[in-house]
Each structure stands twice: as structure tokens, then as C-alpha cells.
N, C-alpha and C positions, 0 to 999 in steps of 0.2 A: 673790160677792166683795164684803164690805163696805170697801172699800180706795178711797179719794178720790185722782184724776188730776188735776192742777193742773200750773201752773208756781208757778216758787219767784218767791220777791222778795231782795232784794239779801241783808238780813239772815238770808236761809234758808240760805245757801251755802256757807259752813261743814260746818252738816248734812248740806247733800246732796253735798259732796265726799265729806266719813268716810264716810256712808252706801255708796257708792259701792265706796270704798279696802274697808269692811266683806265686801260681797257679794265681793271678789276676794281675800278675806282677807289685807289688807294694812292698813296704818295711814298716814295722810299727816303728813308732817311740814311745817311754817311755812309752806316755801320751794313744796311742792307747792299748798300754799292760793292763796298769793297769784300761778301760774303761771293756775289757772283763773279765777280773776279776770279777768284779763289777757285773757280769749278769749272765756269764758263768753257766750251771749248768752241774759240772762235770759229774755226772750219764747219760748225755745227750748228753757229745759231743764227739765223734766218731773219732778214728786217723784210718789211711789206713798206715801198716807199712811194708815197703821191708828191713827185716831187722832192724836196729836201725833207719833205716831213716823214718820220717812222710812224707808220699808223698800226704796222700788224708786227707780232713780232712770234717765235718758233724756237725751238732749239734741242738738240740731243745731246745727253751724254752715252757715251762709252762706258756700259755696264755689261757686267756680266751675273746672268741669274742662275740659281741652282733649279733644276728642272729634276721631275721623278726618276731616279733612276743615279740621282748623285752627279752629274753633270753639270758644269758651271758653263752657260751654252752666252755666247755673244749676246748682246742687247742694245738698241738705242733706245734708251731711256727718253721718252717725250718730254719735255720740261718748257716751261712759261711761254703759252700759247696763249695769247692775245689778241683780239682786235678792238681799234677804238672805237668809242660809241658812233663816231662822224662817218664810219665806213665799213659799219657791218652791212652781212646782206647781197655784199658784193660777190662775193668770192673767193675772198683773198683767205680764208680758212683754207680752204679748199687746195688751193694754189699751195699754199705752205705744207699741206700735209702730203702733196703730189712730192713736192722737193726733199722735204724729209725722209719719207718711203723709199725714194728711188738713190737718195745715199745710204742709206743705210741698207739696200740690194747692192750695190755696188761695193760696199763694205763686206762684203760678205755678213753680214748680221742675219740667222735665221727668223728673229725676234722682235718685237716693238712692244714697247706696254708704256703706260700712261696714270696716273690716277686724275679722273675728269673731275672739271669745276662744276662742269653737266653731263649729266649722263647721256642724253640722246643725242648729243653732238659725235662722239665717235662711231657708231653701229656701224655708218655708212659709208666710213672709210675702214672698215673690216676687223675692228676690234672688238674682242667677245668679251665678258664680263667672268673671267677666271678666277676670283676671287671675294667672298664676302668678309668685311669686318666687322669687327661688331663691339660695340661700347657699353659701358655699364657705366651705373649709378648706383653706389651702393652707402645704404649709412652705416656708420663703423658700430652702432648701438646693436647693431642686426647681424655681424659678421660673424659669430659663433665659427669654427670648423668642425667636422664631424668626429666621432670620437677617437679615429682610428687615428688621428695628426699627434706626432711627439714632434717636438722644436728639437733642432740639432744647430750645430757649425757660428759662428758668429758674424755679426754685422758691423763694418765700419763704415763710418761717414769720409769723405772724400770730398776734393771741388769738385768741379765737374772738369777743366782743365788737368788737372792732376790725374784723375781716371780715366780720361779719353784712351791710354793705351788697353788698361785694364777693361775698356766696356769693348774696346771691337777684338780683343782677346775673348772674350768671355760671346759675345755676339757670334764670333764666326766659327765657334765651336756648336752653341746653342742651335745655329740654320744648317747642320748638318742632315735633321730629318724634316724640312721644310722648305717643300717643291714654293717657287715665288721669292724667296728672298735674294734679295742683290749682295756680292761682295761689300765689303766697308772698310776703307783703311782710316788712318787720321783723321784726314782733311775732309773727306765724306759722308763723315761722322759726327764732326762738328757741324757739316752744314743741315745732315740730317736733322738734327736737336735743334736748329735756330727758330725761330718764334714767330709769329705776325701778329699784331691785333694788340689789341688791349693790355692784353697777358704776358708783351713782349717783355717786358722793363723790372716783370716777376725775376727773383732769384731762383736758378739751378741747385737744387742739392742732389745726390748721390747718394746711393749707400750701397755699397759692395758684397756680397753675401763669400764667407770664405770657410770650407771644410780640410782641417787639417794643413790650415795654411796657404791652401789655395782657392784660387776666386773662381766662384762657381755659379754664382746668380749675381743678378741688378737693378736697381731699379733707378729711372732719373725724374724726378717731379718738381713740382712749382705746390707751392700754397697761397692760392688766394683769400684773405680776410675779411670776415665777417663777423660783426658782436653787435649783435641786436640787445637793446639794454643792457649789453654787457656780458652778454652772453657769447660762452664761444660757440661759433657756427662756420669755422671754417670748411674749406673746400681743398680738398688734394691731388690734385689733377698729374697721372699717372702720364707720363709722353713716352715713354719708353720701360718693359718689363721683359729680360730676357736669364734664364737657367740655364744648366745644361742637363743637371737631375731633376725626379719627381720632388726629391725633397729641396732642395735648395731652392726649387719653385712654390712649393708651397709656403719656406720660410723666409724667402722674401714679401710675400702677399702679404703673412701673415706680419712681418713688420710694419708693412702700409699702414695695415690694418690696425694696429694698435698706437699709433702714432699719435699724441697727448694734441688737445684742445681741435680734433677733426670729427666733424658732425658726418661728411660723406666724404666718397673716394669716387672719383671720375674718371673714364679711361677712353680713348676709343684707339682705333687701328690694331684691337685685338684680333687673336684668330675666331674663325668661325666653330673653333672646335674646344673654346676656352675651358681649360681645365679647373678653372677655379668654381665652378658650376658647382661639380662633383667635391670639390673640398666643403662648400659650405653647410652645413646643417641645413638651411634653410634656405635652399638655390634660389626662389622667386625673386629674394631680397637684390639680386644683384640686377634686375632690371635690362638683363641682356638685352639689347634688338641691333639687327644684322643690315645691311645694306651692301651699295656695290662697296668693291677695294680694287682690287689693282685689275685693268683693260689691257687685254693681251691681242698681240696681231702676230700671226706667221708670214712674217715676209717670204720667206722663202717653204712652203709647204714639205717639199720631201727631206730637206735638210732637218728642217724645225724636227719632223716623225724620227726620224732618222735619229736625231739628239740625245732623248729622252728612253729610260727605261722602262719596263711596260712589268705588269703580272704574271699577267698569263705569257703563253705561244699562242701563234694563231695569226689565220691570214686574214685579211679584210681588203676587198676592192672598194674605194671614196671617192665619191663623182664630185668635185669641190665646184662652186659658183665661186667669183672676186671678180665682180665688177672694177673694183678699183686697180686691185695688181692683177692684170690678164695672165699673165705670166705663171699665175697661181692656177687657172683653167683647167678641169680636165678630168679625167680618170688616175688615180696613184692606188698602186698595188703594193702593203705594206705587209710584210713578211715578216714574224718576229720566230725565233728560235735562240741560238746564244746569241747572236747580234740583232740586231735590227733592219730592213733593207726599205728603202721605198724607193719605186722606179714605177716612169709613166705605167700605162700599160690599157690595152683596149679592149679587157677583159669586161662583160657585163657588172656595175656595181651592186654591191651588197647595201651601200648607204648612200645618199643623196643631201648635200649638204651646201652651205655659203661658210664663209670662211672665216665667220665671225662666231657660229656654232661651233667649228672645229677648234677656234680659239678658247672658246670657253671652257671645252671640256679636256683642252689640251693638260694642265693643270694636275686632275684630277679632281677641282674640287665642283666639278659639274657634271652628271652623266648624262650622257647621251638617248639614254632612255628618258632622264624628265626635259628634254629638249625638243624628243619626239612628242612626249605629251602637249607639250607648247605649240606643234604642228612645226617647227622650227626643222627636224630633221627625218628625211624619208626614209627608208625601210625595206630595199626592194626582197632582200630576203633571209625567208624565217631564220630566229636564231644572231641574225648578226647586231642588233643594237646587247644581248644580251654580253657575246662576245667581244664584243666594244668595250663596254662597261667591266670587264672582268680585266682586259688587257690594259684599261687607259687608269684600273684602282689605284690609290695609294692610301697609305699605312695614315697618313694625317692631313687636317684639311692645309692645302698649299696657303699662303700666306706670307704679307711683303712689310714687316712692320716698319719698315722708314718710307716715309715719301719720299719722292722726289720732282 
């Protein structure tokens, strides 16, 4: 592969945006230019060059995610991974995710995570599948809630400029008991919400849910139009829905829900554990279905264990396979009681694992018992996938509602 890995510099980025928008076969307009400006962190973002031309393009940010246990644990954020049609196949993926890995270990970052355009492109560079989202379709003629909902607190409408303070307020209270979500200030926030596609050039609205004055639920959507002979048949497409109570979450849905000339409500990057299931009288209607959400990698294995809060007590020896981070190799002896400890250790293991298992179930929202069932993870003795599963539990499923 004659193809030079670098990062760019200010004036390359332009290039390595289109470059980028090219490999997804799309085109960026002004507005998407100066959005990656905005976040970009040059040290981070990686061109693939044949020559003058940028044909692959890579990039991290600097995130930090809450992990079980209330920890806000280091992250490079994978972000616009690319290659162009002229030079896949090469390797130059490959190449790029060698450079990213190995800054972000030198970063001290115990973490990596991703949301893939395909899913079988990361496995093999060690990322586990830690998260399912899951999107509904629901018609608002079918929405009933069940009997036990009284409405409470009130709703205001808002820009969405105007509310940006008020939604990563109300956001970074709400990801308190939710292993996977990343920090969000301002500027992270807006780029979270920005658009692609068709749908881009839809209007933002708002609505703030407030009890006794203060803001305690949100929701941010588009409506796309539809009147078939006149008929309204709009569509409400949900981009973002976050509380920080039971109720304030149900009395935002339920304002979705009731919102004059909408035929259905549309959502995805929900949790896997969506509570609106159980509010609605007639749960089928909401047409849940689940797939992956956010790809997680332990760069650093005894750090990453080390990080995160656990259930139970209890010891477990993990014989880990990483082909791609060597460095990850080995036997780790993790010891939980008030802290946590992992250190090598050449004790025979309890579990036999790749690193892309211990990814997934890092989380919580994967056990290591239906991993085994998959043939994914070894077993060497009784009792310890049980005790796995007990120490790596958490209270709700993990979940990362903003892309990035």
C-alpha cells in the first residue's frame, strides 16, 4: 500500500471533509463545512494520501462516557471514517484504525467506541457491539396510555438555539443512570442534532417539559408533510427525547403523542429498554425493533475494568485474545470488593475470551452468559460466567443517544 497516513492541518479540511461526504457518496454543502470545523480536532483527524489526493479519511474526538458505576471514564470518539470507492480493499482502513488505536493508548484513553455505517467492518479490529437501539413507529390514532398516567407540570415551545442551554442542562442530569452516554456541552450539542439527507432543510422545534418551574423533560423533532387528497398524514420524527423523572418522561411522549394533524411518530437511537413500551395500553402498536448502537473497544483492558463499578464482589481470572492491540494479551486478575483492582497475573483462568466479547459485555447491556451461548466465550470454571453476569449487572440498559 503506497498510500501516506498523516493528520491534516487546518487548511486540509475542506478536503478531508468532501473526501469523507465522497466515500459515503454524498456531497457537503457550506453549512456541513463549517459544522466540522466547529468539533474537528486536527491532532485527531487522519487523511489516507495517494499522492496529493485524500482518498481515506479517520478521526477522534475527545469524549468522555459515563460507564456502570457513575464514572465519566476517557474516550476517543471514532468519527468520519472513510474510504473512497477508487481505493477500497487496500488497506488503508486498516492502517487508519492502527493510528487511531495507538493514539488514543498513548492518550491514556481506556476506551474507543464508534457507531458503524457497517457492522462487520469493526469486529476485527476489537470492537464489541455494547449497545442496542431500537426505533419505533407508532400511529398517534393507537397511542392510548394505560390507565394509571395523570398529566402533570407544563410544556413550552422553544427554538432550538434558544434551548440549547436548557436541553444539555436537562440531558446531563437525565444520563446520570445511563452506562454509554457521552458528556455534551453547547457546541456538542448542536452538532449532535445537525441533519443529513433529505430531512436536512426540515425545521427544528422544541418543547421543554417544566415542573414547578423547572425543566425536566424534552423533546427535539422535525415534521415531515404529507396530505394525500388532503388529508393529514403527517410524520413526527423524534431526534432526540430525554427526562430526568418517570413522570416528566411520560408527559413529554404523551405531548408527541397528541400533537394536531400527525398520523405517526417516528424515533430511533432509543434505549433498548424503552419505557414507553409499558405506558402504552397497547405496547404492540409501537413497532419496536432493536439493532446494533454504539461499538465499544478497551484500549487499555485493566484500566478500562479498573474504571467502571460492578454489582456484586468477586474475583474472576480473563484470559483476553487482541489480535489487533497485543498489548491487551493475556491473563488479568480482577478483584472487586470497595474498589476495584485488575493486574496481570498467571493464575489459571475462569473465562476465555477476544476482546471484542469483553467489549460488549463491558457495558452491561450484554451478558456474558448469552456470549457463551453464541460459542463467543469460554468457561473454564463452574460458576464463573454466572458470577460475571452478576458483577458486570446494571440497573438499565447502557445507551448513547447522540451519535457521533
Amino acid at each position: 500500500m503506497d498510500v501516506e497516513i498523516r493528520t491534516i492541518a487546518e487548511h486540509e479540511l475542506e478536503a478531508w471533509a468532501r473526501a469523507n461526504e465522497t466515500a459515503f457518496g454524498s456531497e457537503p454543502d457550506p453549512d456541513d463545512i463549517a459544522r466540522e470545523r466547529e468539533v474537528t480536532e486536527l491532532d485527531r483527524a487522519f487523511a489516507a494520501l495517494d499522492g496529493d489526493e485524500i482518498v481515506g479519511t479517520a478521526a477522534a474526538y475527545s469524549l468522555r462516557m459515563r460507564v456502570p458505576g457513575g464514572a465519566d471514564v476517557a474516550t476517543a470518539g471514532v468519527t468520519m471514517v472513510g474510504v473512497k470507492p477508487s481505493h477500497r480493499r487496500r488497506g488503508i482502513n486498516s492502517a487508519m484504525m492502527r493510528r487511531l488505536l495507538d493514539q488514543a493508548r498513548e492518550r491514556g484513553e481506556p476506551l474507543a467506541a464508534l457507531f458503524a455505517s457497517e457492522a462487520p467492518i469493526y469486529g476485527r479490529f476489537g470492537f464489541g457491539m455494547a449497545t442496542l437501539h431500537g426505533s419505533i413507529d407508532l400511529e398517534t390514532m393507537r397511542s392510548t396510555f394505560v390507565p394509571a398516567y395523570r398529566p402533570s407540570g407544563r410544556i413550552r415551545l422553544r427554538s432550538l438555539e434558544e434551548a440549547i442551554p436548557t436541553l444539555v442542562e436537562v440531558y446531563a442530569r437525565a444520563r446520570v443512570e445511563r452506562a454509554g452516554a457521552i458528556e455534551l456541552d453547547d457546541r456538542r450539542m448542536r452538532y449532535a442534532l445537525h441533519d443529513h439527507g433529505e430531512d436536512r432543510r426540515l425545521p427544528y422545534f422544541v418543547a421543554v417539559h417544566e415542573t414547578d418551574g423547572r425543566a425536566d423533560g424534552y423533546v427535539v423533532y422535525k415534521v415531515k408533510h404529507a396530505w394525500p387528497k388532503g388529508i393529514p398524514s403527517n410524520e413526527l420524527m423524534v431526534y432526540d427525547l430525554q427526562a430526568t423523572t418517570p413522570q416528566a418522561y411520560a408527559d413529554v411522549w404523551r405531548f408527541v403523542l397528541d400533537v394536531d394533524l400527525i398520523q405517526h411518530v417516528t424515533a430511533w437511537h432509543r434505549p433498548a429498554d424503552e419505557p414507553l413500551l409499558h405506558l402504552l395500553a397497547d405496547p404492540r402498536r409501537l413497532r419496536l425493533t432493536l439493532r446494533d448502537g454504539l461499538w465499544l473497544r478497551l484500549v487499555d483492558v485493566p484500566a478500562a475494568l479498573e474504571a467502571r463499578g460492578y454489582a456484586a464482589p468477586g474475583r474472576l481470572v480473563v484470559e483476553v485474545r487482541d489480535a489487533f492491540c497485543p498489548w491487551n494479551e493475556g491473563r488479568f486478575a480482577l478483584e472487586v470488593g470497595e474498589v476495584a483492582r485488575c493486574v496481570r497475573t498467571g493464575d489459571p483462568p475462569d473465562l476465555l475470551l477476544d476482546v471484542d466479547a469483553l467489549a460488549a459485555a463491558y457495558l452491561g447491556g450484554v451478558r456474558l452468559h448469552d456470549l457463551w451461548r453464541a460459542g463467543r466465550v469460554g468457561a473454564a470454571v463452574a460458576g464463573a460466567l454466572e458470577l460475571a453476569d452478576r458483577m458486570l449487572a446494571t440497573d438499565a440498559a447502557p445507551w448513547c443517544p447522540m451519535a457521533f
